[in-house]
C-alpha positions as protocol buffer text, in pm:
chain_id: "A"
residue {
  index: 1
  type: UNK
  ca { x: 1280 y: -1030 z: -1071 }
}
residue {
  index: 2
  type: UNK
  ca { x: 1134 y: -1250 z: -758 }
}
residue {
  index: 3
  type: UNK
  ca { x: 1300 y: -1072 z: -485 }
}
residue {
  index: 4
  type: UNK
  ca { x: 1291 y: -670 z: -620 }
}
residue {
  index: 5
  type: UNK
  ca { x: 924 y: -681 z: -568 }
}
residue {
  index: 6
  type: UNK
  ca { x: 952 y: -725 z: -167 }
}
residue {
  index: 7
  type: UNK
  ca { x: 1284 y: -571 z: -143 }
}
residue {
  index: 8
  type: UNK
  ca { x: 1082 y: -214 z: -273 }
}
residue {
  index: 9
  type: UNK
  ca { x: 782 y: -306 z: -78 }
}
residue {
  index: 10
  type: UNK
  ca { x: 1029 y: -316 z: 283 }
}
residue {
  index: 11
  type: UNK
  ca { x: 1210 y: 29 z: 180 }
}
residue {
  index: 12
  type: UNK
  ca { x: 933 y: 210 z: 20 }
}
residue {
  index: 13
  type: UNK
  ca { x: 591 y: 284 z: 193 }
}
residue {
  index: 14
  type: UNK
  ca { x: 419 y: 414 z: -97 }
}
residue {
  index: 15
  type: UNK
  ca { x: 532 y: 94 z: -282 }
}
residue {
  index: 16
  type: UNK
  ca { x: 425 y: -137 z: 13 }
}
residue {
  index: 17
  type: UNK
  ca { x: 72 y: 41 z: 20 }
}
residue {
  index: 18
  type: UNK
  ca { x: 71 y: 1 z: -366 }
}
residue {
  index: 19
  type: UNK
  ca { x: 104 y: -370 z: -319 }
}
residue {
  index: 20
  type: UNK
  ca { x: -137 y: -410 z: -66 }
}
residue {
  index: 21
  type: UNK
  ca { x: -462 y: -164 z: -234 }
}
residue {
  index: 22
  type: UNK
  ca { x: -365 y: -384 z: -600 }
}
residue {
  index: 23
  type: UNK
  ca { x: -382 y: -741 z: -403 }
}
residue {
  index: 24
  type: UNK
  ca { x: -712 y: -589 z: -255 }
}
residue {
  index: 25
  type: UNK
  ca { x: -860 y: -503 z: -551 }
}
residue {
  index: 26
  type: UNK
  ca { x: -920 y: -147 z: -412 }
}
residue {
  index: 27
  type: UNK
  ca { x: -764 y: -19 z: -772 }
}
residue {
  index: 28
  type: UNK
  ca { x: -798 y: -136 z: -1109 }
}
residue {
  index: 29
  type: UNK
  ca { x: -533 y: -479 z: -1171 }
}
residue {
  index: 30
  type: UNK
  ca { x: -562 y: -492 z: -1534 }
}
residue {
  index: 31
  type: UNK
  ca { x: -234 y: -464 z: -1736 }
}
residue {
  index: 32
  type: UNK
  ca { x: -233 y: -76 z: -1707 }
}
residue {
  index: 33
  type: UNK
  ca { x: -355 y: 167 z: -1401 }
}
residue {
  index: 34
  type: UNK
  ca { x: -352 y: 500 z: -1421 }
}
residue {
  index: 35
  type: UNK
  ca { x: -116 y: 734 z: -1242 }
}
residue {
  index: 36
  type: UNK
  ca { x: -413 y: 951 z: -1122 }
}
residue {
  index: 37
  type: UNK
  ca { x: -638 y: 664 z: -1017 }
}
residue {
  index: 38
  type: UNK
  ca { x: -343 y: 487 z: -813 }
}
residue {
  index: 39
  type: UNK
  ca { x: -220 y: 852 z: -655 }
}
residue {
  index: 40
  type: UNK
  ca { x: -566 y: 903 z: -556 }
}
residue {
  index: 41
  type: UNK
  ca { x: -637 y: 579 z: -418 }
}
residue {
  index: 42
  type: UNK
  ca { x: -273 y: 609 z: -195 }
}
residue {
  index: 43
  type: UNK
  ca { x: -420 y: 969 z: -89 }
}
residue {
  index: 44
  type: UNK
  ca { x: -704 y: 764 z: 67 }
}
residue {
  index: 45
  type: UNK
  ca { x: -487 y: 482 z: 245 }
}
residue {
  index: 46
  type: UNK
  ca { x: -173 y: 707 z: 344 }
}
residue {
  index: 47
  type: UNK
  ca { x: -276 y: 1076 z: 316 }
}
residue {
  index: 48
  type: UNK
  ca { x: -22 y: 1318 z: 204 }
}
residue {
  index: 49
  type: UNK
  ca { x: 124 y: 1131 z: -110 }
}
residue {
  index: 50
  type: UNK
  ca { x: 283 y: 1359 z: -405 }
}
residue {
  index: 51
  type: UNK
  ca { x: 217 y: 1260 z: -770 }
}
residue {
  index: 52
  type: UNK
  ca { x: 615 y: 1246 z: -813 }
}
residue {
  index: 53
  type: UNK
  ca { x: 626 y: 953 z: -566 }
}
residue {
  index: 54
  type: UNK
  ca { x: 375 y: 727 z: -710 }
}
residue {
  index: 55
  type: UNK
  ca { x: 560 y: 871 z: -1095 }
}
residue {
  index: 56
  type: UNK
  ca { x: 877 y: 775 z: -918 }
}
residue {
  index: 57
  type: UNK
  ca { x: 792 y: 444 z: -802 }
}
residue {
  index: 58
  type: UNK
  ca { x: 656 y: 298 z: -1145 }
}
residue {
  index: 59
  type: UNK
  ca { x: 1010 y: 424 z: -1327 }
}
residue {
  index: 60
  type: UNK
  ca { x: 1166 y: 176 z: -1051 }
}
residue {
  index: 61
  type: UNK
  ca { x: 908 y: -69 z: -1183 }
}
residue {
  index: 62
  type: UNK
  ca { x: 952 y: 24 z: -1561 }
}
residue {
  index: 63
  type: UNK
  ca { x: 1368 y: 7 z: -1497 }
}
residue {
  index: 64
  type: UNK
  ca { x: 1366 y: -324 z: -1326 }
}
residue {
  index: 65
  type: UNK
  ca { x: 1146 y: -466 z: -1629 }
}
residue {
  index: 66
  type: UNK
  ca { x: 811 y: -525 z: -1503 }
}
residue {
  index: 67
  type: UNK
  ca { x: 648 y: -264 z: -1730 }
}
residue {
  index: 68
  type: UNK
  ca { x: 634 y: 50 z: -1938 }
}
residue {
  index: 69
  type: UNK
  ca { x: 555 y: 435 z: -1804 }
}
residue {
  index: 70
  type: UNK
  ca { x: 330 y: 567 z: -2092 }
}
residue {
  index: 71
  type: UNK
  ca { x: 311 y: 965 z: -2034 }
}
residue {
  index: 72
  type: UNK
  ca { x: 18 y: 1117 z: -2134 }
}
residue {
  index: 73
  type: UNK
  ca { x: -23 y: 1299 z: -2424 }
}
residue {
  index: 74
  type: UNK
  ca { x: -316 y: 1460 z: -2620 }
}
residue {
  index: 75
  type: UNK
  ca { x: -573 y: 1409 z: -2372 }
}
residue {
  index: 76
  type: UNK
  ca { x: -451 y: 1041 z: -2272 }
}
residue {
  index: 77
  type: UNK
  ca { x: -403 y: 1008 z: -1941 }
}
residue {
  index: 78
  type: UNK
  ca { x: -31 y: 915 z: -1774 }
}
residue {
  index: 79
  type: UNK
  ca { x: -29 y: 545 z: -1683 }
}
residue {
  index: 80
  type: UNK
  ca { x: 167 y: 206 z: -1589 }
}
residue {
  index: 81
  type: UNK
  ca { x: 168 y: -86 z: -1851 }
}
residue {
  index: 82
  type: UNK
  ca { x: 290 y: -392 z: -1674 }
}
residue {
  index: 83
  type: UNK
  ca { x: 423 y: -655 z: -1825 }
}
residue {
  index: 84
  type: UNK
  ca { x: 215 y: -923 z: -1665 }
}
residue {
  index: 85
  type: UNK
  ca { x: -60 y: -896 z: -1440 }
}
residue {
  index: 86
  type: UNK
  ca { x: -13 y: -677 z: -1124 }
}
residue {
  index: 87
  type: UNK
  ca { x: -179 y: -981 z: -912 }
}
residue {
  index: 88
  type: UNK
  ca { x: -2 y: -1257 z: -1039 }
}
residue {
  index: 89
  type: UNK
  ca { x: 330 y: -1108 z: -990 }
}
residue {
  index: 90
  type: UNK
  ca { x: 294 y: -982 z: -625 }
}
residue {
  index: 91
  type: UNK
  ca { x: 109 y: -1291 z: -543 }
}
residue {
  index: 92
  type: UNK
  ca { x: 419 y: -1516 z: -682 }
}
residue {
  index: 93
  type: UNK
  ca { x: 597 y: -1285 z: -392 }
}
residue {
  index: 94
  type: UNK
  ca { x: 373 y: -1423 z: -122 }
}
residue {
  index: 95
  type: UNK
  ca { x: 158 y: -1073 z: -111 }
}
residue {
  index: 96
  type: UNK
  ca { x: -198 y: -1108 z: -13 }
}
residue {
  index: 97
  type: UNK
  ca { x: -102 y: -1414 z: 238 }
}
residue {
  index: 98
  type: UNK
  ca { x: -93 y: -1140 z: 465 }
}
residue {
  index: 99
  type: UNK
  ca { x: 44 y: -764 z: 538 }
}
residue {
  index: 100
  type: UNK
  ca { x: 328 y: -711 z: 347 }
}
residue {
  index: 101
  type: UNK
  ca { x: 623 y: -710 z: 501 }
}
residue {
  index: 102
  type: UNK
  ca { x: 441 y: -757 z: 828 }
}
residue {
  index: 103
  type: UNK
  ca { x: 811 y: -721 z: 1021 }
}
residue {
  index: 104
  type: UNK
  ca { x: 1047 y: -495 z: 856 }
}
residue {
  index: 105
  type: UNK
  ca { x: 1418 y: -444 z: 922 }
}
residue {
  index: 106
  type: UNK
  ca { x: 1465 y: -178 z: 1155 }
}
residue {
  index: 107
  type: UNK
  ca { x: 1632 y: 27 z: 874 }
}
residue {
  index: 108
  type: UNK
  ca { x: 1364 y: -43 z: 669 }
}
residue {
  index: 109
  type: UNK
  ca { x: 1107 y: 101 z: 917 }
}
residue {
  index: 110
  type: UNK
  ca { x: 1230 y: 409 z: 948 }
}
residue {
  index: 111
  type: UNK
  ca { x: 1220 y: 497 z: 541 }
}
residue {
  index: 112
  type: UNK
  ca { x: 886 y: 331 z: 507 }
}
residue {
  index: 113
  type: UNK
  ca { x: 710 y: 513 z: 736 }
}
residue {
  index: 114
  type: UNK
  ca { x: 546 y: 831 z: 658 }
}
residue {
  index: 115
  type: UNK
  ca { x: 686 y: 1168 z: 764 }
}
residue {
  index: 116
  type: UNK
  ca { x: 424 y: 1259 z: 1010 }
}
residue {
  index: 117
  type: UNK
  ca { x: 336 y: 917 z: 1166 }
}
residue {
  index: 118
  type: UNK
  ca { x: 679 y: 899 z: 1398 }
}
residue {
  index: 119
  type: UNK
  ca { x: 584 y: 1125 z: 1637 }
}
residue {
  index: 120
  type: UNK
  ca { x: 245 y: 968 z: 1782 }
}
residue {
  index: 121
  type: UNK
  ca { x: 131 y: 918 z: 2132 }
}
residue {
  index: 122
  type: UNK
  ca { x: -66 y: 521 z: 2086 }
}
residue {
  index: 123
  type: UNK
  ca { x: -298 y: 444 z: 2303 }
}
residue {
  index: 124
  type: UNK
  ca { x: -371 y: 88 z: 2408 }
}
residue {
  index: 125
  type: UNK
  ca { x: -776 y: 37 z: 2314 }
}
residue {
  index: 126
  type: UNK
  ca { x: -935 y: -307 z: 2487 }
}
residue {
  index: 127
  type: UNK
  ca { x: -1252 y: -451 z: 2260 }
}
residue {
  index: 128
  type: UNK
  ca { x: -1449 y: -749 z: 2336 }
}
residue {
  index: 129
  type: UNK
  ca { x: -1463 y: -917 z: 1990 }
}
residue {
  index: 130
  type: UNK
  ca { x: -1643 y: -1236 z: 2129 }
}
residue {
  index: 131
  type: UNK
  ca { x: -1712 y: -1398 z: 2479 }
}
residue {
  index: 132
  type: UNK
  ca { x: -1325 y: -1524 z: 2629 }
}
residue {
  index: 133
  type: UNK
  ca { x: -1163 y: -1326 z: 2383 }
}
residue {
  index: 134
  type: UNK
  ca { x: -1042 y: -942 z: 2381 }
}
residue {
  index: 135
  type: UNK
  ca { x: -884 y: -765 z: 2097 }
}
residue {
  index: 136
  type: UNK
  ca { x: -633 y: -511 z: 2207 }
}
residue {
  index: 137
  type: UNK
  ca { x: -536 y: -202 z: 1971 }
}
residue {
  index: 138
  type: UNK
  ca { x: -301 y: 64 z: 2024 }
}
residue {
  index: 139
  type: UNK
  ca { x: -395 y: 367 z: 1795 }
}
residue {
  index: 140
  type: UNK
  ca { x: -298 y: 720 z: 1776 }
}
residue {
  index: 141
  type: UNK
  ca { x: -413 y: 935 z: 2055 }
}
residue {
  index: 142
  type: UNK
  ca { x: -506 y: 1203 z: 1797 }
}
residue {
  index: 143
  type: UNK
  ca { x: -672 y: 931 z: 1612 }
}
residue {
  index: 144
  type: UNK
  ca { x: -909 y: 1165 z: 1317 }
}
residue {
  index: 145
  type: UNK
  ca { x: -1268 y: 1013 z: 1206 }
}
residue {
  index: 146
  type: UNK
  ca { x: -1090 y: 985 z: 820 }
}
residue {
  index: 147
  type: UNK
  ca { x: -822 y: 755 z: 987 }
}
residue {
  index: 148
  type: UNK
  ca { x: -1081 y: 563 z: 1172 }
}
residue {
  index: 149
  type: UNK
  ca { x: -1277 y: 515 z: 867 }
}
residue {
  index: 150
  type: UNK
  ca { x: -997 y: 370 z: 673 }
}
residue {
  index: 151
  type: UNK
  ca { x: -918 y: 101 z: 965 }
}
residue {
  index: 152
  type: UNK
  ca { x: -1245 y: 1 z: 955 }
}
residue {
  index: 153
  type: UNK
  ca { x: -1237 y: -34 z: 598 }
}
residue {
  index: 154
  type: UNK
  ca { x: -923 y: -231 z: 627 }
}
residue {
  index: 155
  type: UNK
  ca { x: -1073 y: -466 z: 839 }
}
residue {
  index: 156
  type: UNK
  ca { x: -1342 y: -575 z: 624 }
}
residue {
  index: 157
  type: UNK
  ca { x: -1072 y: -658 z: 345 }
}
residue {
  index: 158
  type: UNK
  ca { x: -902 y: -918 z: 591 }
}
residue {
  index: 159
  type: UNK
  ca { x: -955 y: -1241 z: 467 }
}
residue {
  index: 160
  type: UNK
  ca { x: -1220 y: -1422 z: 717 }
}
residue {
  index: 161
  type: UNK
  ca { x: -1362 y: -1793 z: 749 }
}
């Protein structure tokens, strides 16, 4: 199983961004999630992510063996029993030691990125994080305040000494 996990992550943005919000702890990483908690915590990250994605993704997870689809019935909500825990697994992977899959292939780049984001002007930004040393970022020209928000809220989950 080693291998599958980062394999999906590099083909699969909704799978990488999965990864990354479980290793944060920004959803729950007990043996089950559910499918509306996860959907609506990759709405915040990515945007525009449907329901069947985030269903199809955990059947990929279910067939490859590292957990069980329970569909919802009778008022009990859809959700994703894995096997082991979420953490463990993706952390025997290497995730959390950094972004995941910080350098894709170049085919893997363009079916991991999400529809809308190819066509963006960047714009180089120039910040002074501390005396002798500037922090360049390039971000979107059409950069929106929700967007914003979730950098900066990525940046306080880097891990810092």
């Amino acid at each position: 199983m080693g291998g599958l996990l980062s394999s999906l992550a590099s083909r699969d943005y909704v799978a990488r961004s999965t990864f990354e919000l479980i290793m944060k702890g920004m959803v729950n990483t007990s043996l089950e999630i559910s499918i509306e908690e996860l959907h609506t915590a990759l709405n915040g990250e990515l945007g525009n992510v449907a329901k069947s994605q985030v269903l199809s993704l955990m059947r990929e997870l279910e067939g490859h063996g590292f957990g069980e689809l329970l569909l919802g019935r009778r008022g009990s909500k859809t959700r994703f029993r894995w096997k082991s825990g979420p953490r463990e697994l993706l952390a025997k992977e290497g995730f959390g030691a950094g972004p995941v899959n910080a350098s894709p292939t170049e085919d893997a780049a363009e079916t991991s990125t999400p529809p809308d984001a190819g066509s963006a002007v960047l714009v180089t930004h120039r910040f002074r994080l501390r005396r002798g040393l500037d922090v360049e970022l390039n971000l979107p020209e059409d950069m929106r305040s929700e967007e914003a928000d979730r950098l900066a809220n990525f940046v306080r989950t880097l891990p810092l000494s």
